[in-house]
N, C-alpha and C positions, 0 to 999 in steps of 0.2 A: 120678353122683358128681363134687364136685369137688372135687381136691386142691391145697393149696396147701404150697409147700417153698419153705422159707427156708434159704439156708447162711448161715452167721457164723461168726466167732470166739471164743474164751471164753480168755483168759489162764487158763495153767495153775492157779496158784496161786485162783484162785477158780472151780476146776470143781466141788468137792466140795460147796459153797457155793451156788453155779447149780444142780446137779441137786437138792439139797435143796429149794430153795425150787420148780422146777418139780413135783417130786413132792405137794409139799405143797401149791400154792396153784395154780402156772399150770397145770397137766396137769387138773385137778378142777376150775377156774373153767371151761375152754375147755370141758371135754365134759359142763358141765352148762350151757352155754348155747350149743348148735346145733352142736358140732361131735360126730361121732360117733366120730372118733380122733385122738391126739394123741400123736405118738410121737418120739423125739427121739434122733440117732445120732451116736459120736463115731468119726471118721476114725482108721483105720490107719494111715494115710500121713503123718498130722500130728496130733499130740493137742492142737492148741489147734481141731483146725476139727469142725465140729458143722453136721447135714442135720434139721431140723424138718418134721415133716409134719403137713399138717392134713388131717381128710380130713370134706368136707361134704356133705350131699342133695342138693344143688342151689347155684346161682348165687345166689337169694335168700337160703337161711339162712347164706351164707359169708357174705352183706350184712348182712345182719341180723344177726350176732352179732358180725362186728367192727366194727359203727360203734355199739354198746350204750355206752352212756355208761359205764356198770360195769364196761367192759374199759379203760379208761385208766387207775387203777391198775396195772395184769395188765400193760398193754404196757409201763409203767413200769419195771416189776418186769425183765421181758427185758430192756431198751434198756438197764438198767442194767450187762449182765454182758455183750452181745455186742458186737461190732464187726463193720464189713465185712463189713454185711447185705443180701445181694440174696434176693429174692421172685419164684417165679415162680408162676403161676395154670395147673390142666391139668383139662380136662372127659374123663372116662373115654369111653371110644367102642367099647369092645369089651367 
């Protein structure tokens, strides 16, 4: 398996707005084209900060479903609500 986690930020005032539209459109694009979980968490310590996970088969279908031409809308959709986005990549080993 391999997971991928993003942190970013989401101004308060359009969280309600963000998890709408993830529920509705990016949680259900991602896990109907290769990703088999997609789960999204909001920090205790800070309510604007937010831990994204994606969780894949392997190294290919992470490739293969984020370079899908039909995910650049989806990415749009996020890019538009988060800020102060890092991405890390982790291959399960146990």
């Amino acid at each position: 398996m391999i997971k991928v986690v993003f942190t970013y930020e989401v101004p308060g005032e359009k969280h309600d707005e963000y998890l709408k539209i993830t529920r509705d459109a990016i949680k259900p694009f991602w896990e109907s084209h290769g990703c088999e979980a997609y789960t999204v968490w909001l920090s205790l310590e800070g309510s604007t900060k937010f831990v994204k996970e994606m969780l894949f088969k392997d190294e290919a279908a992470m490739e293969a479903s984020m370079k899908q031409a039909e995910a650049e809308p989806i990415k749009k959709l996020f890019l538009g609500f988060a800020t102060g986005i890092t991405r890390a990549t982790y291959r399960q080993t146990v």
